[in-house]
C-alpha positions as CSV (number, residue, x, y, z in Angstrom):
1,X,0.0,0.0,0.0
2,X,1.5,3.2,-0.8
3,X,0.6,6.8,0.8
4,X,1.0,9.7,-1.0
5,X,1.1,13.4,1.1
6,X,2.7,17.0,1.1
7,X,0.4,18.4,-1.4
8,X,-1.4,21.8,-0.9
9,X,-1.6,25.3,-2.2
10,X,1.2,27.1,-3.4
11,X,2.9,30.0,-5.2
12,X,4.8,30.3,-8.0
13,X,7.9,30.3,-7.6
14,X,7.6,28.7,-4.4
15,X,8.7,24.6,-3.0
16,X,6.7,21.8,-1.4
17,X,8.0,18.0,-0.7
18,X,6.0,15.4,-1.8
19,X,6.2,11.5,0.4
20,X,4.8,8.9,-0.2
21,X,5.0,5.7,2.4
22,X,5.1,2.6,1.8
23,X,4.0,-0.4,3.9
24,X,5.4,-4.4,3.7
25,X,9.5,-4.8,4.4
26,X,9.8,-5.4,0.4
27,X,10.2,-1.6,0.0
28,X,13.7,-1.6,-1.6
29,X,12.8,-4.6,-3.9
30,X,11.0,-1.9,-6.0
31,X,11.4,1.1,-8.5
32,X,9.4,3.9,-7.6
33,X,8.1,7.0,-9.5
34,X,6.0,10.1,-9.3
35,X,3.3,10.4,-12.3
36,X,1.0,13.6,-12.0
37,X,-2.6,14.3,-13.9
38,X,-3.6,17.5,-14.6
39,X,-7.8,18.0,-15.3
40,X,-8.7,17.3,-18.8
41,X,-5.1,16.0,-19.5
42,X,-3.8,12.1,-19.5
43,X,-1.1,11.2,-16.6
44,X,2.2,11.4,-17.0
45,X,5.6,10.4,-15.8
46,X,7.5,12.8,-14.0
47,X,10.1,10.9,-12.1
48,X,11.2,7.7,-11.1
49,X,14.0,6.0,-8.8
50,X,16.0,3.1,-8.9
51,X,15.9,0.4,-6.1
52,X,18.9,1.3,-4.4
53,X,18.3,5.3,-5.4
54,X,21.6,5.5,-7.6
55,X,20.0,6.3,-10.2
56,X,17.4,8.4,-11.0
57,X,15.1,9.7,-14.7
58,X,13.2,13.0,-14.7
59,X,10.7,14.3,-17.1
60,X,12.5,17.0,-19.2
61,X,9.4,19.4,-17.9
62,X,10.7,19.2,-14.6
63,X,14.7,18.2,-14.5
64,X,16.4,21.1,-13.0
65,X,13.7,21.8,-10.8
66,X,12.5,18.4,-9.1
67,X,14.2,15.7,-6.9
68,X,13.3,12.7,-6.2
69,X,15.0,10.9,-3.5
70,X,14.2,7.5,-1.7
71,X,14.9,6.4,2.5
72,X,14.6,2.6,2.2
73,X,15.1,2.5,6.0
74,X,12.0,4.7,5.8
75,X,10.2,2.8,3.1
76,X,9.4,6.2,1.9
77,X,10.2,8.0,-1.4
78,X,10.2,11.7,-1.8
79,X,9.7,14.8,-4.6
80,X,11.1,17.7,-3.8
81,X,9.7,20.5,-5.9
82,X,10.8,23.7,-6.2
83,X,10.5,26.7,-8.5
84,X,7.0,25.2,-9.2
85,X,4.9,26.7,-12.2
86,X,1.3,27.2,-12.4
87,X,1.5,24.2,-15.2
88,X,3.1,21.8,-12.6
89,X,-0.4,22.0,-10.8
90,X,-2.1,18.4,-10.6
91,X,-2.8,15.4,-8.4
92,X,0.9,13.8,-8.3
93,X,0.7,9.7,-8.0
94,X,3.7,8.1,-6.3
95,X,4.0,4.2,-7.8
96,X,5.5,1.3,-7.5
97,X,7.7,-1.2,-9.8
98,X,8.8,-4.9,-9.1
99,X,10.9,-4.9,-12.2
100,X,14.5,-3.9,-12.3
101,X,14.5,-1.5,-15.0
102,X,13.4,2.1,-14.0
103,X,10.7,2.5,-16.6
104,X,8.9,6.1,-17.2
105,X,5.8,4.7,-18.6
106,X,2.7,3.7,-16.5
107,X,2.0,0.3,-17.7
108,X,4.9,-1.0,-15.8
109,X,3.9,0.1,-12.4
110,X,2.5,-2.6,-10.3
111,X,1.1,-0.5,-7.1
112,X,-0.7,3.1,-7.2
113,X,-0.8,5.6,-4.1
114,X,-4.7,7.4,-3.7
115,X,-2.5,11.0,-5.7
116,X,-2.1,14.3,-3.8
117,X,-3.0,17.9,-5.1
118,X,-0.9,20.0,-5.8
119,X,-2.1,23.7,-6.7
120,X,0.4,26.4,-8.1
121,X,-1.2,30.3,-7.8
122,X,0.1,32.9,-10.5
């Protein structure tokens, strides 16, 4: 089960840290990645994490800006965002993959947090 939180209302310009907490003790057995839907629009990727968190993939909308960072002893991943843009306003998804391969497509994702809004003021 995964639990998404740190959303809420924010400027532009202006930072927020997304978590998302995972139960089970299998928590560094999996790739993990952020997707985010805005309304009207389809889902998409924006980053993902390897298992051990030595690598990581970023949508090109967001590198520079975003970081995403895992504490295995925590079985939580994290996106820091900062500099955030009235377009980086959706409901963000943390998931989770059993494969080894850090994919940036949904399909591959095997577990789905409930998504956390995110709203970015002009």
């Amino acid at each position: 089960q995964l639990q998404a939180s740190g959303g809420g209302l924010v400027q532009a310009g202006g930072s927020l840290r997304l978590s998302c907490a995972a139960s089970g003790r299998t928590f560094s057995y999996y790739v993990m990645g952020w997707f985010r839907q805005a309304p009207g629009k389809e889902r998409e990727f924006v980053a993902a994490i390897s298992r051990s968190g030595a690598s990581t993939y970023y949508a090109d909308s967001v590198k520079g800006r975003f970081t995403i960072s895992r504490d295995n002893a925590k079985n939580t991943v994290y996106l820091q965002m900062n500099s955030l843009k009235p377009e980086d306003a959706a409901v963000y998804y943390c998931a989770a993959d059993m494969t080894i391969a850090v994919r940036t497509t949904e399909a591959p994702y095997d577990y789905w947090g409930q998504g956390t809004q995110v709203t970015v003021s002009s």
